[in-house]
N, CA, C and O atoms as a GROMACS GRO file, in nm:
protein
  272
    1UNK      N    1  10.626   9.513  14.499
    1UNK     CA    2  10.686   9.578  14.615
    1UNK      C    3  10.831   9.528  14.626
    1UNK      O    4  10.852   9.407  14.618
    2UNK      N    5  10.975   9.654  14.653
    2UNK     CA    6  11.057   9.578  14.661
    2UNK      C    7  11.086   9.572  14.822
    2UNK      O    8  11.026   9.637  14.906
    3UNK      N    9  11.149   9.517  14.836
    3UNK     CA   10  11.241   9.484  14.976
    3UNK      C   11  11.394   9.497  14.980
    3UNK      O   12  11.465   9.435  14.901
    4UNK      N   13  11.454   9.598  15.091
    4UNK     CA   14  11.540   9.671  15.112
    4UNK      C   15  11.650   9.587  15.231
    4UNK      O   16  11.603   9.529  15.329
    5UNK      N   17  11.716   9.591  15.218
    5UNK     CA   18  11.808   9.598  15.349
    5UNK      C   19  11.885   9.706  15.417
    5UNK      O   20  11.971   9.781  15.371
    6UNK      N   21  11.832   9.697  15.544
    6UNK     CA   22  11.893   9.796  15.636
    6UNK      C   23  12.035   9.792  15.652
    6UNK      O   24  12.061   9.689  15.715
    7UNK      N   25  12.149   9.862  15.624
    7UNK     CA   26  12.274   9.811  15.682
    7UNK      C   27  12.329   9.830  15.838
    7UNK      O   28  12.261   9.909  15.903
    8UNK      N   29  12.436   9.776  15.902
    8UNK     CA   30  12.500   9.832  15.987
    8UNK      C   31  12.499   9.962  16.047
    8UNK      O   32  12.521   9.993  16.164
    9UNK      N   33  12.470  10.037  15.945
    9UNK     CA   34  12.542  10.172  15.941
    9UNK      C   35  12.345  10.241  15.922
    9UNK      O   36  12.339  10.359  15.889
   10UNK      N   37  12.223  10.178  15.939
   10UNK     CA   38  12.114  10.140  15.890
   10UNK      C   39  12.115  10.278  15.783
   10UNK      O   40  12.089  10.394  15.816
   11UNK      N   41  12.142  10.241  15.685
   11UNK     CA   42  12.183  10.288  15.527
   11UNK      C   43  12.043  10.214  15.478
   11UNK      O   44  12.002  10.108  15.525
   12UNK      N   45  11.991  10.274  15.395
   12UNK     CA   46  11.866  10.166  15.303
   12UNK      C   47  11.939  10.234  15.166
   12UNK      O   48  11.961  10.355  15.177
   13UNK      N   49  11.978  10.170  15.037
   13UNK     CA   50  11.941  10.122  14.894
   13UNK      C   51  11.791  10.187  14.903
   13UNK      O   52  11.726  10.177  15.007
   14UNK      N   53  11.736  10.260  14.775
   14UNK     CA   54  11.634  10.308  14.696
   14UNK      C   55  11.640  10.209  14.565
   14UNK      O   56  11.720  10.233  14.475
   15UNK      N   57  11.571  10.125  14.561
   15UNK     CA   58  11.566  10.033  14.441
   15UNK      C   59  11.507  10.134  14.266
   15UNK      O   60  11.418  10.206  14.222
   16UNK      N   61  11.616  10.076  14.233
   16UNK     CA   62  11.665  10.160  14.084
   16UNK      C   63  11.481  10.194  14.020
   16UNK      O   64  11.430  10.295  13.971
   17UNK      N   65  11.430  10.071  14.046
   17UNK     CA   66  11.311  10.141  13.959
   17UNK      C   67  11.218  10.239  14.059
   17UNK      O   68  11.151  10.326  14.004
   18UNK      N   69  11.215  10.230  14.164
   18UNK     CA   70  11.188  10.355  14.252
   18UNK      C   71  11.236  10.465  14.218
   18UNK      O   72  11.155  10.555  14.196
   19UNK      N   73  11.378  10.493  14.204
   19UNK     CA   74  11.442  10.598  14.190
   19UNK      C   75  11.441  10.687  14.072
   19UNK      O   76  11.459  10.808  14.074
   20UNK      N   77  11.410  10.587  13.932
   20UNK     CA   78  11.337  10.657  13.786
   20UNK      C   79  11.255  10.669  13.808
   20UNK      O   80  11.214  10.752  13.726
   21UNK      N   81  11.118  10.626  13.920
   21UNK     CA   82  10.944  10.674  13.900
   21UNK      C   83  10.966  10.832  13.912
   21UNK      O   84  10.947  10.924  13.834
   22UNK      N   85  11.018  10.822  14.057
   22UNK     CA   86  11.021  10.954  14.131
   22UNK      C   87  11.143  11.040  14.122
   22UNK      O   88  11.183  11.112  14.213
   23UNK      N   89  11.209  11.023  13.981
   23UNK     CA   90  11.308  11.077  13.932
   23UNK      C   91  11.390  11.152  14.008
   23UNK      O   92  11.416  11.270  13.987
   24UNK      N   93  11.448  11.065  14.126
   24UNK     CA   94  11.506  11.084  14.215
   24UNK      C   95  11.713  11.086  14.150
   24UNK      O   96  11.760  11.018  14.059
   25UNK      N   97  11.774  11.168  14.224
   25UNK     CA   98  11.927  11.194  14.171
   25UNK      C   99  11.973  11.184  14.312
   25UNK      O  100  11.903  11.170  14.412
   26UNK      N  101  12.134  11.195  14.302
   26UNK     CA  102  12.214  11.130  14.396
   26UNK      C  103  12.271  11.264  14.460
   26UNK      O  104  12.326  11.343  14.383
   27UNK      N  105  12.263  11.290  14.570
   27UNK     CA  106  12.256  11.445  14.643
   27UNK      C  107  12.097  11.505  14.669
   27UNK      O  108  12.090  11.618  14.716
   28UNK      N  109  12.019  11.462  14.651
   28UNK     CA  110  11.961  11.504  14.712
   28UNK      C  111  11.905  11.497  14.805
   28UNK      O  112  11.937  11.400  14.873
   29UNK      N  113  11.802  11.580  14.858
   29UNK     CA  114  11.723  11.575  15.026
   29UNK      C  115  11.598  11.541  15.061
   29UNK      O  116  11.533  11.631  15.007
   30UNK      N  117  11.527  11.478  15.111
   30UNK     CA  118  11.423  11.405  15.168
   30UNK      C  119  11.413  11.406  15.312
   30UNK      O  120  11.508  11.420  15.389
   31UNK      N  121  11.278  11.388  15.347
   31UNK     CA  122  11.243  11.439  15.470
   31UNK      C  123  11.197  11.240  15.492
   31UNK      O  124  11.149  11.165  15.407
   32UNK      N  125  11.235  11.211  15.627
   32UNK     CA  126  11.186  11.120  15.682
   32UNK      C  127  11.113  11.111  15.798
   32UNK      O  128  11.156  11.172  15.896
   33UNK      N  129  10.960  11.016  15.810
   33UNK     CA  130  10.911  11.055  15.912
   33UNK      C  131  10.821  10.920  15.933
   33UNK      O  132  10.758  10.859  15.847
   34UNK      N  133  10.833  10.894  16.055
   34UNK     CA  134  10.746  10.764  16.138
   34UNK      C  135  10.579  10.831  16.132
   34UNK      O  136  10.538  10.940  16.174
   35UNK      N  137  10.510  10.727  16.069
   35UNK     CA  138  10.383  10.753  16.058
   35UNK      C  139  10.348  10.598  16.069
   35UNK      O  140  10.367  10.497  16.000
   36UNK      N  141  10.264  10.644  16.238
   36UNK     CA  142  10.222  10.482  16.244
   36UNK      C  143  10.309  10.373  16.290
   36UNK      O  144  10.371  10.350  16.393
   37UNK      N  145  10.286  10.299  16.144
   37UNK     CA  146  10.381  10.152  16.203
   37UNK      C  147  10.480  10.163  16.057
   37UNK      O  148  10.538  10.055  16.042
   38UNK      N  149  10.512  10.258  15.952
   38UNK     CA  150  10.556  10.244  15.873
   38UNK      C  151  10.695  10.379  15.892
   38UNK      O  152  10.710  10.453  15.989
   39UNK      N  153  10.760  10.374  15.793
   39UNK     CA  154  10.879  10.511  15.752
   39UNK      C  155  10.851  10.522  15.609
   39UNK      O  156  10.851  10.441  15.516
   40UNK      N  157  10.827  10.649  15.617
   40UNK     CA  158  10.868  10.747  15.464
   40UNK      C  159  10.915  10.845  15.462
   40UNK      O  160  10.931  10.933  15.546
   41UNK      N  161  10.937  10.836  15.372
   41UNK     CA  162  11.056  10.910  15.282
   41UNK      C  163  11.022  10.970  15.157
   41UNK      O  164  10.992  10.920  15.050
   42UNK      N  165  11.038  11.128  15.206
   42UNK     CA  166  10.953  11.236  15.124
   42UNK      C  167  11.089  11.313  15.086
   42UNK      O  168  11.176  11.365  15.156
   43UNK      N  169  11.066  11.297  14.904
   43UNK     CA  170  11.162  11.430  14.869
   43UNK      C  171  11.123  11.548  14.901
   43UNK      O  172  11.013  11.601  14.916
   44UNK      N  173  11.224  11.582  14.908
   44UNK     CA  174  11.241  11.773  14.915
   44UNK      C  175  11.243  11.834  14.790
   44UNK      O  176  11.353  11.822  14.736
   45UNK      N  177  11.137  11.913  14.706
   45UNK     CA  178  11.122  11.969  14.551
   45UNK      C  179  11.090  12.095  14.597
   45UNK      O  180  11.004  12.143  14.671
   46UNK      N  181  11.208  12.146  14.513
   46UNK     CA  182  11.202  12.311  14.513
   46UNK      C  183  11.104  12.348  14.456
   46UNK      O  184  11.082  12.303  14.343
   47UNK      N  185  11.002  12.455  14.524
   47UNK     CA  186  10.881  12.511  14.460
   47UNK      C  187  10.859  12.528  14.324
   47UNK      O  188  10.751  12.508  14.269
   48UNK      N  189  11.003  12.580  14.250
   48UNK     CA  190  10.981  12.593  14.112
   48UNK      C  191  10.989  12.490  14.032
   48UNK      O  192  10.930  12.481  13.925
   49UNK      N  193  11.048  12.424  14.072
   49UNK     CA  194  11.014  12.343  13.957
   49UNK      C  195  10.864  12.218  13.979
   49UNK      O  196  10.838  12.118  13.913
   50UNK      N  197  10.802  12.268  14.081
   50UNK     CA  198  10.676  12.267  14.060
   50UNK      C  199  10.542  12.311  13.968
   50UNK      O  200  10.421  12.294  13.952
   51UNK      N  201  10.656  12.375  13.924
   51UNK     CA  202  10.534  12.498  13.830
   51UNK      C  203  10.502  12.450  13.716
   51UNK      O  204  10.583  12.402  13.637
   52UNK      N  205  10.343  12.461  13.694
   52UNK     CA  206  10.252  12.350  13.613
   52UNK      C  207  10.237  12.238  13.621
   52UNK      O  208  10.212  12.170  13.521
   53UNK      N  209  10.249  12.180  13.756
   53UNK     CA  210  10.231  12.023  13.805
   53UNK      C  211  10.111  12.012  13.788
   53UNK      O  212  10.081  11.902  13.742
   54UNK      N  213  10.012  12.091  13.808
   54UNK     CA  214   9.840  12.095  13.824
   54UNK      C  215   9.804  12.133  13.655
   54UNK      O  216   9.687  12.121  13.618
   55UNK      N  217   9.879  12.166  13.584
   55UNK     CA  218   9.803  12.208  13.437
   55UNK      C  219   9.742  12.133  13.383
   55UNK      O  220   9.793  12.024  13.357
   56UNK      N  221   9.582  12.169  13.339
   56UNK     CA  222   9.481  12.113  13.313
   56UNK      C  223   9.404  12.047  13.426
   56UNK      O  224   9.363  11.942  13.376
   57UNK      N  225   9.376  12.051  13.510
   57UNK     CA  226   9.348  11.997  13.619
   57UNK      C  227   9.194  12.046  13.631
   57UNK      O  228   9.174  12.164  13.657
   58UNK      N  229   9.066  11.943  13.610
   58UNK     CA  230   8.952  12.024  13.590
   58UNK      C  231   8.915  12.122  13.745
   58UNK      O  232   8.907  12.079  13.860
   59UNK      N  233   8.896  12.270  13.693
   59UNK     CA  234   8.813  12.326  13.846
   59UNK      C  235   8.728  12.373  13.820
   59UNK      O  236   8.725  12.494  13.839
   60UNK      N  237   8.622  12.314  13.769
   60UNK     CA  238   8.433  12.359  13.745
   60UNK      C  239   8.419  12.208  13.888
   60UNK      O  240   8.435  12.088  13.868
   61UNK      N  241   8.394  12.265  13.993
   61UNK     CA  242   8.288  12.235  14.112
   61UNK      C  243   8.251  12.323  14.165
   61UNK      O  244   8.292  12.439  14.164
   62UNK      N  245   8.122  12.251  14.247
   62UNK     CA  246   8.045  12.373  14.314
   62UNK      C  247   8.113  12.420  14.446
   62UNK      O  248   8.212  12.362  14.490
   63UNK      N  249   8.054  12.529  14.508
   63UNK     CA  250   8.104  12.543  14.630
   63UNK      C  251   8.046  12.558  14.718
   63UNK      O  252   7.963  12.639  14.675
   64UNK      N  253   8.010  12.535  14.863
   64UNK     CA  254   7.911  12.519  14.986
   64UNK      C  255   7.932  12.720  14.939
   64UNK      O  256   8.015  12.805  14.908
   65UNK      N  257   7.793  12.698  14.965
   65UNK     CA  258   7.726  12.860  15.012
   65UNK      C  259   7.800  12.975  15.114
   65UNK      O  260   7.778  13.096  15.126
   66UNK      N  261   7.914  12.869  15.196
   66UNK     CA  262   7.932  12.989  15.318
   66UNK      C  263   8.120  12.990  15.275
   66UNK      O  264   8.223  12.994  15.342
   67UNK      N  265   8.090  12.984  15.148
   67UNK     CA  266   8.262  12.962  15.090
   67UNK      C  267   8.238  13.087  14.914
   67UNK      O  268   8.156  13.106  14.824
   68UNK      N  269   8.385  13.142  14.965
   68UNK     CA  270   8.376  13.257  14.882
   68UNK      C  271   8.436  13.180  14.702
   68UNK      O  272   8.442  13.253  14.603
   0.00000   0.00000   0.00000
């Protein structure tokens, strides 16, 4: 886990190996939001380039009876 400092200006640093997991770049947008007792910080990913995030993803389950 890393640990951040808040600045003056309360600015937080994204620690470099955070920023290659979630192949995060400099301009972009994220949504922040108090949940609880914590803050996160959710990128903003354009739908398309979503496409095939799920490929291969097994979907043989069953389904409750009152589900189409």
């Amino acid at each position: 886990m890393d640990t951040v400092t808040i600045s003056p200006k309360f600015q937080v640093v994204i620690p470099q190996r955070v920023r290659e997991a979630m192949g995060l770049r400099s301009g972009e947008k994220a949504h922040v939001i108090s949940y609880r007792n914590r803050i996160e910080i959710i990128p903003v990913r354009d739908v398309r380039k979503l496409r095939g995030y799920l490929k291969g993803i097994d979907t043989t389950f069953s389904r409750d009876g009152d589900r189409v």
